[in-house]
N, C-alpha and C positions, 0 to 999 in steps of 0.2 A: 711582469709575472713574478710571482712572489717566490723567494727561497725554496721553499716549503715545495709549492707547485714545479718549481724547474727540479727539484730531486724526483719527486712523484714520477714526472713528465722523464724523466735518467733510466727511471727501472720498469716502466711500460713500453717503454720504445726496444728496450735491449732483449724483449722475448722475440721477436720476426723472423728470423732467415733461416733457412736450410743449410747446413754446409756443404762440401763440395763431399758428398759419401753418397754411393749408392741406397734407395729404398725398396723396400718391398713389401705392400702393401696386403694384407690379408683378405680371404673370402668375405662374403658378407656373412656365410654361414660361422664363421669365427667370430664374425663382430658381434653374434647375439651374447657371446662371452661379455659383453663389455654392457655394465649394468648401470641405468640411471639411479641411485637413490633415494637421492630428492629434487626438486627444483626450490627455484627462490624466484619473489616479486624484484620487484624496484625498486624499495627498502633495502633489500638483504641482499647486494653482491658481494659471491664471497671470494676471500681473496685466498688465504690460505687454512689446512685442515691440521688440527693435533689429536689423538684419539689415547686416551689412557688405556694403560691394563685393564680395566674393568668394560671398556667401550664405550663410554662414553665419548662424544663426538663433539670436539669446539670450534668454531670458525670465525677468523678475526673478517669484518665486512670493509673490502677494499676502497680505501679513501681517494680513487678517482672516480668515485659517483657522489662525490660530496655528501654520504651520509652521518648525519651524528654519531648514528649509533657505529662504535669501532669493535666489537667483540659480542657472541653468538654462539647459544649450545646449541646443539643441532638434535630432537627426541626423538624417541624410537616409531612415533605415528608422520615423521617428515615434517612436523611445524619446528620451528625457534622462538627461543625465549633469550633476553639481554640476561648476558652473563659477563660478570660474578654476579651479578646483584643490576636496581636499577640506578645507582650512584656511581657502580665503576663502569658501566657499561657503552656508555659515552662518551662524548668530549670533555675534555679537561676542565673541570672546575674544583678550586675552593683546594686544591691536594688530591682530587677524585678522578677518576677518568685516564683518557688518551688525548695526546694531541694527533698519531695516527700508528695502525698496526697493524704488519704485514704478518712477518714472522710469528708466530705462534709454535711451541712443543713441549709436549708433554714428559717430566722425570721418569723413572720409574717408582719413584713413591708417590706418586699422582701430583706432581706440582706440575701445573700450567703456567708456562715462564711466556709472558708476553712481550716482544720486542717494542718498543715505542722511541720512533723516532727523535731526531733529533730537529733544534731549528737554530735561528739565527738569537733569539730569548732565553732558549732554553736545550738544557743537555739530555740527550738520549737514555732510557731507561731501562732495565731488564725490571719486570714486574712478577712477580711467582706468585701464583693464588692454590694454596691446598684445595683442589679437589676433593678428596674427603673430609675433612673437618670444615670445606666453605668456609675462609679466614684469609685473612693477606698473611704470606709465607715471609716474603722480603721485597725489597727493592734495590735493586744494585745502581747506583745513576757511572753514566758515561760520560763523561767532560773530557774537553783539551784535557793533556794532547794524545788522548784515546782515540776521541775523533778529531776531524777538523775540519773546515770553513763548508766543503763539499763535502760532506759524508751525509750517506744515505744507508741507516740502519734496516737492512732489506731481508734478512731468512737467517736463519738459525737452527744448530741443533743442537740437541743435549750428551756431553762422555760422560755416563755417571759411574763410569770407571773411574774418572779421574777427578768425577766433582769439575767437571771444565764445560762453559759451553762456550760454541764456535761461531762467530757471527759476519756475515758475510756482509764485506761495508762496501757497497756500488759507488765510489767516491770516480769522482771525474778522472780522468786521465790515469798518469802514475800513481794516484793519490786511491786507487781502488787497495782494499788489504782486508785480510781476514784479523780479528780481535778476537781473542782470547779471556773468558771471564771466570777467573776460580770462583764457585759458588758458595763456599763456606766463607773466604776472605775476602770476596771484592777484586780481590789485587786484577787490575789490567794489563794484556801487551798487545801491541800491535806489529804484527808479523807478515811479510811477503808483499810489504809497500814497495813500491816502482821494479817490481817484478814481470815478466812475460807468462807468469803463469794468471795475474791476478789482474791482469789490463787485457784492456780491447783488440782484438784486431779489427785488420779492416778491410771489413766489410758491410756491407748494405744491408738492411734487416725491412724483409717485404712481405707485406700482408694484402691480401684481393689488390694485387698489383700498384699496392701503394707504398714507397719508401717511407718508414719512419723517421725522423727529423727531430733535433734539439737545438735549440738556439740561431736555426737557418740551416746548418746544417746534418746531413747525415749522421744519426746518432751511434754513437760508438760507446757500450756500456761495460764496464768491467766486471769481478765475481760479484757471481750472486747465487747460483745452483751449489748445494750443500747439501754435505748427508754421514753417516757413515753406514758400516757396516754393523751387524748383527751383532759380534763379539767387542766392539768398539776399537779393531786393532788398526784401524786405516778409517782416512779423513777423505772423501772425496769430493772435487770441489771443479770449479771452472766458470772461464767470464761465460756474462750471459753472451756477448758479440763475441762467442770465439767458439772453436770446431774439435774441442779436444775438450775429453777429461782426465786430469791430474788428480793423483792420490799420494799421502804424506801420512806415513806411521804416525799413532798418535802419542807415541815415547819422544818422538823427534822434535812432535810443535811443542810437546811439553816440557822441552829439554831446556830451561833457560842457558844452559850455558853453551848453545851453538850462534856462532854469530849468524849474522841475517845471510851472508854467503854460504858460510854453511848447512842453514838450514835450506835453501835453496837446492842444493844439490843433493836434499833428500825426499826432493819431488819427486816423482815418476809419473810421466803420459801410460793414461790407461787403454785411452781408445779414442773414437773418433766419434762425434755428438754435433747436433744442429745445433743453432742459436737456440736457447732453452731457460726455460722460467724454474722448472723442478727437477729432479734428481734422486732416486731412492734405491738403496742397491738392497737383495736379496740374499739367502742362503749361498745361492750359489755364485758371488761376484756377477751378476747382470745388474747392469745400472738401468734402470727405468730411467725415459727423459718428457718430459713436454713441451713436443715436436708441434711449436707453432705454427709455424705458415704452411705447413703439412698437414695441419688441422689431425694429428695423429698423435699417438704415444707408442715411442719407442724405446731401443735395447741398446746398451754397448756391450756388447757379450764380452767375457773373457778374454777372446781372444783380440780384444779391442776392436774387433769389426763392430757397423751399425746397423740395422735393421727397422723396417717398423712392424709393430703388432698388430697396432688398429687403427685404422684412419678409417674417418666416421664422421659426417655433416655434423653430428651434435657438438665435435668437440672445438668449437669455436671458443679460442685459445684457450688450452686446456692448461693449469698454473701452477699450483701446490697440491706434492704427495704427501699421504700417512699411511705407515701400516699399522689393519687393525686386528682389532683382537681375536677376531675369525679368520686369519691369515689369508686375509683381501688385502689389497693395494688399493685404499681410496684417494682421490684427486679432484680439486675444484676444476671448473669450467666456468670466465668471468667474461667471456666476450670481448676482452681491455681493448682492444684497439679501437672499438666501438662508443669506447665510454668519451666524456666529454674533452677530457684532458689531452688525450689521443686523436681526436675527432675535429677540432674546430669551435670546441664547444656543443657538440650537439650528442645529447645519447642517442642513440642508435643501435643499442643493444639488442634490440627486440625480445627482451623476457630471456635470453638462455643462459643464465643462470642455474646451475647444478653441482653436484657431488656423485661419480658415478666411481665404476669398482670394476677390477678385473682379480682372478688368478694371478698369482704371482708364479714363474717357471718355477721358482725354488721359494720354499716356504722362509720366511726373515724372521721379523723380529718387530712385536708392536711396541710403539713410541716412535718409530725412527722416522 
């Protein structure tokens, strides 16, 4: 199995298990709250959502269905079209393209910041494409010793408070950490490596009664759910194989001059969360999660208890949140565990593929 593929194969397996928190699952008659908006073919699985201020909708197309095309605007009639353009829209050629991308999020000046992985050839990128003028904005590249040997460039968001964005690196073992990228200068740090807030625990990650697995064993995946809040004054974050969400003032990660201990102990446990792919927190501190093997999306309220909202047949693994600009909560639906990667090699998707939409308890903030 290729580099490439055993990272892929790192950050599909770390969405499966419930953790040890009570649920409670909603009426059906709530569930009508919970809205399909579009579907996609077998071309277009999507992986994650960014939506600008103005609403427009981008979806990068998840690289465990082996499709070329790696990025996706999503129109107001439910079709897509290859976005930026049909030269960046694809795989990497010539300077053009992706080689894959998860992460996707939108500035608040309409820059669409595309995350694109890293390999064993070549170093990981942040790619900005202005949305309104349609023009490449920048490119930030990520090389040793930003990343390293295991890193798996996985989700991201934007402080444009502080000109910084956040990028959650699935890296194996200890070697999981959050990166740091000033957007005006480039300059990189890599923060909260062989941390207990940023690694695995351990536990089993199960979907329709099947353990997911990496390299023979039981996969144990570190951060990857990212977000902040509304005002941008708190970072929250957590491994995907772990049952807790940590949040970290964003004066504190910006602080260079705290050392790695002490910036540690300006973590705080917010609450209690299943194995989870997405995370999006509201006006009112509720973190939204997507509650894999629950086939649900749920809450970490305030008071750090966990609940669910909607558990719903459609939501066959439900992955990345955006808030949009009609203060809806949108979120992909990619089937992952389904796909080949995850599978044996075999799709088995069966077409569910979508972008569906709830109310938010408390009204947020589009971009996040």
């Amino acid at each position: 199995m290729t580099h490439i593929k055993k990272l892929l194969l790192a950050a599909a397996c770390s969405t499966a298990l419930l953790g040890s928190s009570a649920v409670t699952a909603n009426t059906a008659g709530q569930n009508a709250d919970l809205k399909t908006v579009a579907t996609f073919d077998a071309q277009h699985p999507p992986g994650n959502i960014a939506i600008t201020p103005s609403g427009r909708k981008f979806l990068s197309v998840h690289g465990f269905f082996g499709q070329k095309q790696k990025i996706m605007e999503l129109l107001s009639d439910g079709t897509t079209k290859p976005y930026p353009n049909e030269e960046w829209a694809y795989a990497y050629n010539n300077g053009k393209g992706f080689y894959d991308v998860l992460g996707i999020n939108v500035s608040s000046d309409g820059v669409l910041w595309m995350l694109d992985t890293s390999g064993p050839d070549h170093a990981g990128r942040l790619v900005g494409w202005d949305t309104n003028k349609e023009q490449l904005h920048k490119i930030i590249y990520l090389a040793k010793p930003t990343i390293t040997d295991t890193s798996f460039l996985n989700d991201l968001v934007i402080d444009n408070k502080h000109g910084v964005v956040y990028i959650a690196d699935t890296a194996q073992g200890s070697q999981a950490a959050i990166i740091t990228v000033n957007l005006k200068t480039g300059v990189t740090r890599r923060v909260l490596q062989n941390s207990h807030y940023t690694t695995a625990e351990n536990i089993d990650m199960v979907i329709d009664g099947r353990t997911m697995s990496l390299g023979g064993q039981p996969a144990r995946l570190g951060v990857n759910p990212i977000t902040l809040d509304p005002n941008e004054d708190w970072l929250y974050f957590g491994s995907m194989s772990g049952t807790s969400v940590y949040r970290i003032a964003t004066s504190d990660i910006n602080n260079e001059s705290l050392s790695g201990k002490a910036l540690e102990d300006k973590v705080t446990r917010y609450g209690t969360k299943p194995i989870s792919d997405g995370i999006i927190v509201d006006g009112g501190g509720n973190v939204y999660v997507t509650d894999i093997t629950n086939g649900a999306i749920g809450v970490v309220k305030p008071t750090g208890d966990y609940e669910v909202l909607f558990k719903d047949e459609r939501l066959s693994w439900p992955d990345g949140f955006s808030y949009g600009a009609d203060h809806k909560i949108y979120f992909t639906v990619d089937d992952l565990h389904n796909s080949p990667v995850l599978n044996n090699g075999k799709n088995q998707s069966h077409g569910k593929f979508k972008v569906m939409s709830f109310e938010p308890l408390v009204k947020g903030k589009v971009g996040r």
